[in-house]
N, C-alpha and C positions, 0 to 999 in steps of 0.2 A: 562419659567421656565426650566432651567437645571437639568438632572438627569445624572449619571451612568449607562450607558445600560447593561455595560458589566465590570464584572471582575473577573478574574481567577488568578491562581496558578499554576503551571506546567502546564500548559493550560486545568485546570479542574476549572469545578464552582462548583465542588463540589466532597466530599469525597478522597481528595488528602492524601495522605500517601508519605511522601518521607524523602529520605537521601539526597539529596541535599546539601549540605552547603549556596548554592548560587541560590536560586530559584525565577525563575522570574514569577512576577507579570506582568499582561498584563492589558487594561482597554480601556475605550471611552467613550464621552460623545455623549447625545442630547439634543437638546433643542427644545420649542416648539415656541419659538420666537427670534430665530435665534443671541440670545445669544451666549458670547464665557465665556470659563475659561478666569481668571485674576491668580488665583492661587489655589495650593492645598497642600493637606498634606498626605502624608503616615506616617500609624503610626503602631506598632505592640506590641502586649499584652507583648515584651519583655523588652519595653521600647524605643525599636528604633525608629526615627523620619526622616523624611524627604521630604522638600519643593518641589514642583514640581511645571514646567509653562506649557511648551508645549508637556511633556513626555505621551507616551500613552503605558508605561512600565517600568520596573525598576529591577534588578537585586539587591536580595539581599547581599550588604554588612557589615551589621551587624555583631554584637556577635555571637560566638558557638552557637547552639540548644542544647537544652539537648534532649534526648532520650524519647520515647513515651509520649511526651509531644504534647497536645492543645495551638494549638496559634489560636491570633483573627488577622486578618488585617485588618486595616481599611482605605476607601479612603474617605476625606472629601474636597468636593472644594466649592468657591465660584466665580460666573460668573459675568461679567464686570459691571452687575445690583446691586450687593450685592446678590443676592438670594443663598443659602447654599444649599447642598444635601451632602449626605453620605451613604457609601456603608461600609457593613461587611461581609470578605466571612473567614471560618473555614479551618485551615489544620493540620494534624500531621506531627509529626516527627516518623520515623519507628526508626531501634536497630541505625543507626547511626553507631559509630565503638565499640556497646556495642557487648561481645562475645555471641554467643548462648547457652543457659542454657541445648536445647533441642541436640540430636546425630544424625547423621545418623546410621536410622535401614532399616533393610532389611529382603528378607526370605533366610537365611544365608544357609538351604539344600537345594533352587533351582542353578540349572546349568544349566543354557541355552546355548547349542551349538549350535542349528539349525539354519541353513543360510538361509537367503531370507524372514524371518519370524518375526513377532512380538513376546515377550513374554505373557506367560499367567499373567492375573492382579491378581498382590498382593490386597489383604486385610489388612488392617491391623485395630485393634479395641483395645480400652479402656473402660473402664468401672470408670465413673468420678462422687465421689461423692462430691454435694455443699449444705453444712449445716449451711452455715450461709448468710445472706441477701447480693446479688449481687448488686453493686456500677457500674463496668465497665467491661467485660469482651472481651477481644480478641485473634484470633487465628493466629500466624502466620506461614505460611508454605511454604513450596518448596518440589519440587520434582527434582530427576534424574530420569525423565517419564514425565507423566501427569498426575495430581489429581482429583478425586474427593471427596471431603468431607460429608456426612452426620450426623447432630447433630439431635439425637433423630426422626431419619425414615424422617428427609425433609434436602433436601437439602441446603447447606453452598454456599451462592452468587447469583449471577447469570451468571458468565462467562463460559467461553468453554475453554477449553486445555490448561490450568494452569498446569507448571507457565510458558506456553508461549516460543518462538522458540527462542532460543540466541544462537552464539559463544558459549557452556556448558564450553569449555576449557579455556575462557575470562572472560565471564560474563553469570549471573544466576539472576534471581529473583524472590524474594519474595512474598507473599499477606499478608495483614492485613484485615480481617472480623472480623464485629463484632455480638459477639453471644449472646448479652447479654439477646435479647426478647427467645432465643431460648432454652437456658438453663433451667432448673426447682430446686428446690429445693429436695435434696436428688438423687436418681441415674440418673445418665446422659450415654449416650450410642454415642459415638463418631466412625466410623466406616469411613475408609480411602481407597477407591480402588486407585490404582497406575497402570495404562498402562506405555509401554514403548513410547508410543508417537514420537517423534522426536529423543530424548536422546540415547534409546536403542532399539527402536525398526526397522524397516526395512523403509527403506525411501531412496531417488532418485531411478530412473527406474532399477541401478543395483542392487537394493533392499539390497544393503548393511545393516546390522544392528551390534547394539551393536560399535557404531563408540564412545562412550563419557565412557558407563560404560559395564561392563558384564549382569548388572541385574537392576532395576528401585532401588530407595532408599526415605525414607521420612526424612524430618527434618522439625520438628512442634513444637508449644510452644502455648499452653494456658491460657493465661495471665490473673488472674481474679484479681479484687481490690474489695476488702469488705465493706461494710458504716460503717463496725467498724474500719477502716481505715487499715487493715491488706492486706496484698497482698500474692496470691499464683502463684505458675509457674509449672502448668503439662506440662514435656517436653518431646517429642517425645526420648525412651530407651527399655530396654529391661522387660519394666512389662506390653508394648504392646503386643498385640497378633497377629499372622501374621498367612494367609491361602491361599492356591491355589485354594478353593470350592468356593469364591463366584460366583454371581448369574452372574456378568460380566467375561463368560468362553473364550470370546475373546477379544482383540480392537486393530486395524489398520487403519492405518491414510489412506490408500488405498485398501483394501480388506476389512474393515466395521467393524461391531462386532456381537458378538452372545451374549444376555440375556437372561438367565434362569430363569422367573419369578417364578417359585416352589420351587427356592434354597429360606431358611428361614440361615438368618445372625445366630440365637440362635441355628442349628441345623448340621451346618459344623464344622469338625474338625479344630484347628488350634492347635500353638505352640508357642513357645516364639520368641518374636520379636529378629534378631542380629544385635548387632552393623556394622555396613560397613567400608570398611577403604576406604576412598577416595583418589585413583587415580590423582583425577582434584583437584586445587583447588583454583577456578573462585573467579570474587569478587561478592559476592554475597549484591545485593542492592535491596531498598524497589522498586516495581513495578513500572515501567517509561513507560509501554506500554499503549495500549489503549486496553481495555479488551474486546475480541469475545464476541457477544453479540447476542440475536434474537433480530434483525433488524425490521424485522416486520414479519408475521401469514400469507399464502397464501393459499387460497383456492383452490382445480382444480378444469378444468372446463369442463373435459370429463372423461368418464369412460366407457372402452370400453372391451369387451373380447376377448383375444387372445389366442387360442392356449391352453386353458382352464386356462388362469392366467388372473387376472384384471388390463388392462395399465391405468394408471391415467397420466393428461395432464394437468400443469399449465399454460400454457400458456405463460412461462416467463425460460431460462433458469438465474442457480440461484443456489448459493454457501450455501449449508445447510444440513439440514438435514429433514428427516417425523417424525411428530409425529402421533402415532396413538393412539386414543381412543379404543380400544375396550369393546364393550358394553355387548358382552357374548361370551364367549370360554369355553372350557374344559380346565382340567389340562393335560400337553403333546401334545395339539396342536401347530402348529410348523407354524408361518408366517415365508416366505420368500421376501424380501423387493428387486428387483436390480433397479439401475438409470442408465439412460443415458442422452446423452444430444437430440442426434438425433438418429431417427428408420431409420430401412432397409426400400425396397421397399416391401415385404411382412409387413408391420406394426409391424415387433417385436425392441426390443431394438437393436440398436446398440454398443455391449461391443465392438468390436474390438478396437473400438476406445481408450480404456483404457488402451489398452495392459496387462499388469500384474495385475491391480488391478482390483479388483473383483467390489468391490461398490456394497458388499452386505451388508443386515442385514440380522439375522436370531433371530427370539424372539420365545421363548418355552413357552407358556401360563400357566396361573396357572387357577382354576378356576373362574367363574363370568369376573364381567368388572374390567379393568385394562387399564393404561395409561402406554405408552412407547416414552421416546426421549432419541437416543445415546446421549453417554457422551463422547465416547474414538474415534472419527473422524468425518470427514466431507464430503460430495459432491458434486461432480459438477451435476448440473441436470437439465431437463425440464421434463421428461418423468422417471414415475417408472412404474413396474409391482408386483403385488401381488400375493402371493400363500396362499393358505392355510384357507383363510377367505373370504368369500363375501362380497361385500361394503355395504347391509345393515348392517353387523353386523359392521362393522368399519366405525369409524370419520376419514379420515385423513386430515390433514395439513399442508403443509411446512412451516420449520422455517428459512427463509433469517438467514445466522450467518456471520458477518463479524465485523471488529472493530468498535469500536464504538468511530465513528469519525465524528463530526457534516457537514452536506452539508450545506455549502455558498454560492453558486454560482446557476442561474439559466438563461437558455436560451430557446425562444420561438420567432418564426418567421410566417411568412406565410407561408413556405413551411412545409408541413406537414412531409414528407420524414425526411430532416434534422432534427424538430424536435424528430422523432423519431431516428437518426443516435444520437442525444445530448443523449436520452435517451439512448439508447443502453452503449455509454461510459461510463456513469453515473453506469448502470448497472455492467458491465467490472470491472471499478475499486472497488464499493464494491466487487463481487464477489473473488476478488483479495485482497483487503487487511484482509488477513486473520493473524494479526500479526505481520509478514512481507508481503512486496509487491512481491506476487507470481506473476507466470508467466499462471497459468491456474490453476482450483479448479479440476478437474475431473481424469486424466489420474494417470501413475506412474511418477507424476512430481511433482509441485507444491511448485518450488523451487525459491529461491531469485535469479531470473537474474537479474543480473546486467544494462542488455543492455537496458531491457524492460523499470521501472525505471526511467533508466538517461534521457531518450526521450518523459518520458510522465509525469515528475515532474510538468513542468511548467500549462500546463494542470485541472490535480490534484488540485493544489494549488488556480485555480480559483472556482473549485468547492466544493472543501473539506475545511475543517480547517486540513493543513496535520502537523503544526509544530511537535505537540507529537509525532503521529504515525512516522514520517520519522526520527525523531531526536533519536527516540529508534533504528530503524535498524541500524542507522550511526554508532553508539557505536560500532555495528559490524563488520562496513565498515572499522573502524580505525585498532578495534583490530587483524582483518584479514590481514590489509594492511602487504603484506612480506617485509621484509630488504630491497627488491630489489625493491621497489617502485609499485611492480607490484598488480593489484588485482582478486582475484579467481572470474571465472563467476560469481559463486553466495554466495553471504551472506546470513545466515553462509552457508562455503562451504560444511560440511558435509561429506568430506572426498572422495568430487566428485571433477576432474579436467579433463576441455573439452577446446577447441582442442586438441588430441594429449597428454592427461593428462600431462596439461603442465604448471600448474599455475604461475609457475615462469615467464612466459611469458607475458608482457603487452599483453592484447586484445584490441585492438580499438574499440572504441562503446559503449563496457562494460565497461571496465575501467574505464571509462570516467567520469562512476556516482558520483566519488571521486571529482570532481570539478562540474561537474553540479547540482546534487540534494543540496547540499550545498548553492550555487548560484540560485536555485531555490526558495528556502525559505528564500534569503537574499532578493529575489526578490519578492517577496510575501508579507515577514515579515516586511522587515527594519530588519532582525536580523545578525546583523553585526557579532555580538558572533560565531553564527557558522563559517563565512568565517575564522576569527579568530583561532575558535580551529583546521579550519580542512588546514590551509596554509601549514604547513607543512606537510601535507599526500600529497598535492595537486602537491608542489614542487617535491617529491621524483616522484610522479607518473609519470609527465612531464619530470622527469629524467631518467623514466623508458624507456620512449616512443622512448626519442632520443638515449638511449644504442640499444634498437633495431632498429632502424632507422640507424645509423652512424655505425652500427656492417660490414654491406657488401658494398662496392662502395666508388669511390672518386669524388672528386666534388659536380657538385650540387645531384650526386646520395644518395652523405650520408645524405639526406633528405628525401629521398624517401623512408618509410616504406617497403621495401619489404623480408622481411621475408617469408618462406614458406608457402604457403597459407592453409597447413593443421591444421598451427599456429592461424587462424583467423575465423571470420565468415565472413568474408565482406559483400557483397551485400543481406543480410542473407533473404529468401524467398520471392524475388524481384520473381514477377509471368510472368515475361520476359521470361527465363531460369526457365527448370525442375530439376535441376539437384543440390544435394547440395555442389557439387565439384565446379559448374560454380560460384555458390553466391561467395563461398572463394578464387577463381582465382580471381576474383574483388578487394580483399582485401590491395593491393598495391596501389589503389584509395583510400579504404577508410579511409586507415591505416594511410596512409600521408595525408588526411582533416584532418584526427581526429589531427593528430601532430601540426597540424595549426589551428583549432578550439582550442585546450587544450593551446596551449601558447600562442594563443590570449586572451582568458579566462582570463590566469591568469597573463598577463600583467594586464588585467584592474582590477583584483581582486589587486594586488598589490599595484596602485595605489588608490585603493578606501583604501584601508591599512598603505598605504601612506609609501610603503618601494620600493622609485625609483631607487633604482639600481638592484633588481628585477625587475623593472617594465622595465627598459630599456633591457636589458638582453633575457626577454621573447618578447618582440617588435623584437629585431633584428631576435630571433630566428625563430619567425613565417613567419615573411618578407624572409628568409630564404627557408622556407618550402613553401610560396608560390611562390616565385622564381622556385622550383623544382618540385614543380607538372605542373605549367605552362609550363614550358621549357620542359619537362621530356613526357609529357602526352598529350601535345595537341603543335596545330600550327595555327594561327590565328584566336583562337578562338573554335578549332573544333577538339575535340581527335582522332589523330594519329592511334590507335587501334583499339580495341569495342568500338562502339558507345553505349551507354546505359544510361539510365534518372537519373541513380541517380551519373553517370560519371560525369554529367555537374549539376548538383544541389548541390554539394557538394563544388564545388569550383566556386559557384556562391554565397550560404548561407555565406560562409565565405570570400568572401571580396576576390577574387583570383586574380580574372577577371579584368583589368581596361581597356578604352576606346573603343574604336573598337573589339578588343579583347571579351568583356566583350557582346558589343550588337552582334557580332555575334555566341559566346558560347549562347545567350539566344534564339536568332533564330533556333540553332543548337537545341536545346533544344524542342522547340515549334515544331519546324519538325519532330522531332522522336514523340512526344504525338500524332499532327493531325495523322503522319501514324499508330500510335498504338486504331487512333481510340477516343481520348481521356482519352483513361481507363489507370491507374496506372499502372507505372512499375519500381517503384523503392520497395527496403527491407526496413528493420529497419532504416538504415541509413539516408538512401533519403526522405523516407516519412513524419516527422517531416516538412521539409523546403519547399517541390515542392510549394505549393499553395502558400507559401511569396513569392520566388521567382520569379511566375511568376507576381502576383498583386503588389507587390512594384516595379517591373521593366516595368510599361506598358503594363501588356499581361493579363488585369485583365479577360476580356470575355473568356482566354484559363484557366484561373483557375478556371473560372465560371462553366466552360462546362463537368473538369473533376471531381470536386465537384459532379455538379449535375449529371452526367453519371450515366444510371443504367445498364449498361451493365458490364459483367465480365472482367476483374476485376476492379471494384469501391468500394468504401465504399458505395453508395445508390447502387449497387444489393444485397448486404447483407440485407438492407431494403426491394426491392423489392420481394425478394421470403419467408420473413418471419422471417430476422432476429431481435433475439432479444439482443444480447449483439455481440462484438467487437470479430474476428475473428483472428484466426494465420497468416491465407494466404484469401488473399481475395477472392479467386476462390475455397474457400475449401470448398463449397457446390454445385450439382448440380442446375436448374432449380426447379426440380420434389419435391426438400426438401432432397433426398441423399447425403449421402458425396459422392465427388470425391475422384475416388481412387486418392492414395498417390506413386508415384513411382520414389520420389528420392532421394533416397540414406537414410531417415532419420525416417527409419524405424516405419511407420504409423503413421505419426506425423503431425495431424488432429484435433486442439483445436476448439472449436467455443467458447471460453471464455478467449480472450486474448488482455491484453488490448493498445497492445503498438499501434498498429495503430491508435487509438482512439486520437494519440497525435496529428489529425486532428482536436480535438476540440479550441486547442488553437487557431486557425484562426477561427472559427463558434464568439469567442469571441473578438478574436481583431484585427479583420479585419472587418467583419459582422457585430459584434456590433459596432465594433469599439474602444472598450476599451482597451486602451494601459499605460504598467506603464514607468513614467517620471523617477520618484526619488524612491528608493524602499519603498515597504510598501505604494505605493501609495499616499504619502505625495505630490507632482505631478503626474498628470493623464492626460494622452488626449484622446479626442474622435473624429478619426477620420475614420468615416465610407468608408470602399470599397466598391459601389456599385456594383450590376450587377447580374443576370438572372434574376428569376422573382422573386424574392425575394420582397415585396413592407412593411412592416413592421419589426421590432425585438425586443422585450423586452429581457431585461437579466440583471443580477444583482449577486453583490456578496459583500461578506462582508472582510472591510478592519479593518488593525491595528488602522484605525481612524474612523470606521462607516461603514453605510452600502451606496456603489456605486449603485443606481436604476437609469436604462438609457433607453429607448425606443424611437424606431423613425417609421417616416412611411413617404410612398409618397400619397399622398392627394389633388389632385384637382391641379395637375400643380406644388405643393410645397413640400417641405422636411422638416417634423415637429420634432424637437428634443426636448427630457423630459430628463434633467439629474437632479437627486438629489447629491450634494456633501457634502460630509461630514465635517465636521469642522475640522480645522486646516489644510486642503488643499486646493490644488488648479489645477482646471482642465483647459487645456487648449483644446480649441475647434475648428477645423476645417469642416468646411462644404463641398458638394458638388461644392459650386460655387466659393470654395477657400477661403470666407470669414473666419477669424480668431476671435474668441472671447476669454478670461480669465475671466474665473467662480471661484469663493470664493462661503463657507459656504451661503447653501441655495438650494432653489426649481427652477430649470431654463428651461423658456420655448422658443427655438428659432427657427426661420421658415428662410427659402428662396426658392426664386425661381428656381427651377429643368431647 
């Protein structure tokens, strides 16, 4: 019998709201006897129709939507038996290009000129009476800040830092909740705090603030519809009431916030809400993000005293925030909340590591028990301390807050290590998508690199469902992209430009995320669409590269990226070199891979596009750029200069290297690791590709070795002395549990919650497991495991555009036993240890040989 496993909407199963015009439908079947579809039908409550065979998606092109309007969709198929199933999932339409009823208002006497700082939170309140029997009621709102909503003393949703990080100067969006159980009959009390959040408030480490507006703004609408069929619209104006008293007297996306539990909403002054005149004016659309969420409730699991404060230890660094129960306080008791990730060798927190940001809370008790979780930021943490209260009289808990973006993918082996190294990235990347894909939860950062990203997409994509969450950043990717093809380190940039405040300048690595995360999720997905919309960002980028490439030298020199290296990151905290001068001396290596990675790229983007005279054009050019790192850079295989790991992984990943040439760059290569001991020594750059490099070219034991290395620097010493999530520098912890100090050049810049090196996992999966995609979206699969250390089993699994892929092996009494389940409508092809070849369809498969 055939069913529907799966069907969504803008990649939600539920509570969808969008402006879309063209929104896609995604879906899959199962079956329990290995039945296939013959046909199906999409159908929509608008009247639109349409037949599908083998589609496991569809893009609506139908009629206009009308505006806050319910649709039904429905998927009905029958499988080659005759047997029927049918699926119905709900979505709205948000205002569409209907104008807002509601204004921006604001508190029209605050002036905020303070630098380095957040502003203080607006308030803003109404007083809503409903006298006659509610039908349907909803709010919709935005802020120039961050919002929080409360209807009648409980909280409106459940998300965190609405409405969420975007371009403010591009794009902005919306929420739709709905308040219909919330509302009451006769006085209703609606009350709106506004932090300055990302928008206005102090944000990147030069704590710039006030980059989008001078002050936070609301613009809200409360849409109610009557059973007597009548409709009203209370729109955010001036019969609001605005106050600087309430009980939220701080909030900082890096220094924390202060709550004043004794402030009472009925007992602070305010004043008439003012209209705002808007400066920006973004296109403001219904919510396309994936909404911050508590992930899940974490208990500690020590509590210790220091210093006469209470250190509390979860056992897990981790992107959040405490909440605390307090079970008895006085009124004007004063807790003091700080997080870190790791403690000094005396046992206290480690703040330096923060730099400017404080990662405090401060909550002022009213009397009796009382319940507190911020609203207005977040942190990075393993370790907090208490002031002010003793743990019996306090509950505390962490609350995990990251996007809410479903895990697919799962991996488990015999070695325990790696399994916990899977975990750790697993960890990494929530901790990190907070919104956007940040670069670290803790310090004064926490910003959209670019670099990080572009290298750890593919990754991602095996373990997350990323299409939402990535396809929302990208919007930003676009609208950032300059004239000049070039793209700002980070999205959105914020009014930050690094190297050398120099955006206009292609970065190699970084940039790059304009063709790779794209190509990520085409790879992932089957979603062709994105390659599609983002060609043209792609082409100009690649256009950018070669304007800086071709700017200095003639010959094969005007291939060779070398721009001054203050322009770049290159080798960027490769733990070879201390120095962050030495990483970007590199950058003339890396600059010119990435020019030849980027036009090879999008030669075959071109052709999968099917526009061949791009596609020939970028072939020659890259053929080009490998001719001149070759010639340029090395001589028989073996660079002419510095010798360094990720010098020859670079233009071995991408195809540089041919014959002789090629085997002895990879001996060159295997010689530099055995003397380094086998421990890592490549940056951002290199580290993606080492371990394919050496196990697709014959050197699988030397990728084995620096795999399982637990010495400094690996990815398993991070395991081995107690790490829990994905590190900046791999050495950036002592033995002892210390940080090492930091001394070069990059001014204490010491994450243990970052996750680009973690872009190791993509080989724990398809190499180790062995699962590699054929055709994207997995439509074609093979499984072709790399053996070697002592790895003797591996389960692992994740879920495709057509099903879910479940594959497990082991070595067993002389034999190598493989378990793949394949999904319907593809087709996996299968290689064994002793070379044998098999072709698996739809079904359960069980196949052995002899080791």
């Amino acid at each position: 019998m055939i069913s529907i496993a799966r069907f969504t909407v803008e990649g939600l199963k539920e509570n969808c709201v969008t402006d879309n015009p063209h929104p896609m439908f995604a879906f899959y079947y199962e079956s329990e006897d290995q039945s296939i579809i013959d046909h199906a039908i999409f159908t929509l409550s608008n009247g639109y129709k349409k037949e599908l065979k083998d589609e496991v998606s569809l893009i609506y092109d139908g009629p206009k939507f009308d505006a806050y309007t319910r649709y039904e969709a429905t998927l009905a198929a029958v499988d080659n038996k005759g047997n029927e199933t049918s699926k119905t999932i709900y979505f709205e339409t948000g205002k569409l290009s209907s104008s807002w009823e509601g204004k921006w208002i604001t508190d029209g006497s605050y002036e905020f000129t303070d630098k380095g700082i957040s502003p203080r939170i607006m308030t803003f309140r109404k007083k809503v009476m409903m006298e006659k029997e509610i039908k349907e009621a909803k709010i919709y709102a935005t802020a120039i800040g961050v919002y929080r909503i409360d209807l009648n003393g409980a909280k409106v949703g459940n998300a965190f830092l609405k409405p969420g990080f975007t371009s403010y100067a591009n794009n902005l969006m919306y929420q739709v909740y709905d308040v219909k159980e919330q509302l009451k009959n006769g006085q209703n009390d609606l009350v709106v705090n506004v932090g300055g959040g990302w928008a206005v408030g102090a944000f990147v480490f030069t704590r710039v603030n006030r980059v989008y507006a001078a002050r936070q703004a609301l613009l809200l609408e409360l849409r109610v519809k009557y059973t007597d069929g009548s409709e009203e619209v209370i729109p955010s104006d001036t019969s609001f009431d605005v106050s600087l008293e309430g009980p939220y007297v701080a909030g900082d996306l890096y220094d924390g916030e202060c709550f004043d539990a004794r402030v009472d909403y009925d007992k602070i002054s305010y004043h008439k809400a003012s209209l705002e005149t808007m400066k920006l004016q973004p296109k403001i659309m219904a919510d396309y993000s994936s909404d911050i969420v508590v992930n899940r409730e974490m208990p500690h699991y020590e509590v210790k005293e220091i210093n006469g404060k209470w250190r509390y230890d979860f056992k897990q660094n981790l992107a959040g925030v405490v909440h605390l129960h307090i079970k008895k306080a006085k009124a004007g008791q004063k807790i003091i909340v700080h997080h870190a990730e790791v403690l000094l060798k005396d046992g206290e927190l480690n703040l330096d590591l923060l730099r400017t940001a404080k990662c405090t809370l401060e909550y002022i008790c009213k009397d009796g028990e009382q319940d507190y979780t911020p609203e207005f930021t977040y942190m990075g943490f393993r370790y907090i301390t208490i002031e002010g209260i003793a743990p019996e009289h306090v509950d505390v808990v962490a609350y995990h807050l990251t996007s809410d973006i479903e895990e697919t993918g799962a991996f488990k082996c015999s070695n325990e290590m790696l399994n916990q190294l899977d975990s750790n990235i697993r960890w990494s990347s929530r901790n990190n998508f907070e919104d956007i894909p940040t670069d670290c939860p803790q310090r004064d950062e926490r910003m959209g690199w670019t670099g990080d990203i572009s290298i750890f997409a593919p990754t991602a994509s095996y373990n997350f469902q990323m299409d939402r969450f990535l396809r929302k950043w990208l919007v930003d990717v676009k609208s950032e992209q300059l004239k000049s093809g070039s793209l700002p380190n980070t999205v959105p940039i914020h009014g930050y430009g690094f190297p050398a405040t120099m955006p206009k300048m292609a970065i190699d690595f970084w940039g790059d995320a304009i063709l790779t995360v794209p190509y990520a999720l085409y790879e992932a997905y089957g979603d062709l669409d994105i390659l599609k919309s983002f060609y043209p960002n792609m082409k100009k980028y690649v256009k950018a590269e070669k304007f800086w490439a071709n700017i200095w030298g003639v010959g094969k020199y005007r291939y060779i990226w070398h721009t001054p290296a203050l322009f770049h990151f290159g080798d960027w905290v490769s733990p070879d070199v201390d120095q962050m001068s030495a990483w970007q001396k590199r950058s003339k290596y890396t600059a010119t891979a990435s020019l030849r990675r980027c036009s090879q790229l999008l030669a075959h983007i071109a052709s999968i596009l099917g526009e061949k005279e791009d596609q020939a054009y970028y072939e020659k050019l890259s053929e080009k750029v490998k001719d001149a790192y070759v010639s340029v850079f090395t001589s028989d295989g073996k660079l002419k200069k510095e010798e360094f790991q990720t010098g020859y992984v670079l233009p071995l990943a991408f195809d540089m290297f041919e014959g002789q040439d090629k085997e002895n760059a990879l001996k060159n290569l295997v010689a530099l690791i055995e003397k380094n001991d086998y421990c890592i020594g490549t940056g951002f750059p290199g580290t993606p590709y080492i371990l394919f490099v050496l196990a697709d070219n014959g050197y699988e034991d030397v990728a084995y070795k620096m795999l399982l290395n637990t010495k400094a620097p690996s990815w398993l010493y991070n395991v081995s002395v107690g790490g829990t999530t994905i590190w900046e520098k791999f050495d950036g912890m002592l033995a002892d549990g210390t940080c090492r100090p930091s001394k070069d050049g990059t001014g204490n810049m010491v994450s243990f919650d970052h996750y680009a090196s973690g872009s190791v996992g993509e080989f724990l999966y398809t190499r180790i497991a062995g699962l590699r995609i054929v055709e994207p979206g997995y439509k074609k699969f093979a499984i072709k495991p790399v053996l070697g250390g002592d790895i003797t089993s591996v389960e692992t699994s994740t879920l495709t555009p057509y099903g879910r892929i479940n594959l497990s092996w082991k070595k067993e009494e002389g034999q190598f036993k493989l378990h793949v389940d394949v999904p319907m409508s593809t087709t996996c092809q299968v290689t064994l240890p002793n070379g044998e070849e098999q072709v698996l369809t739809y079904g359960c498969h069980d196949i052995a040989c002899a080791l």
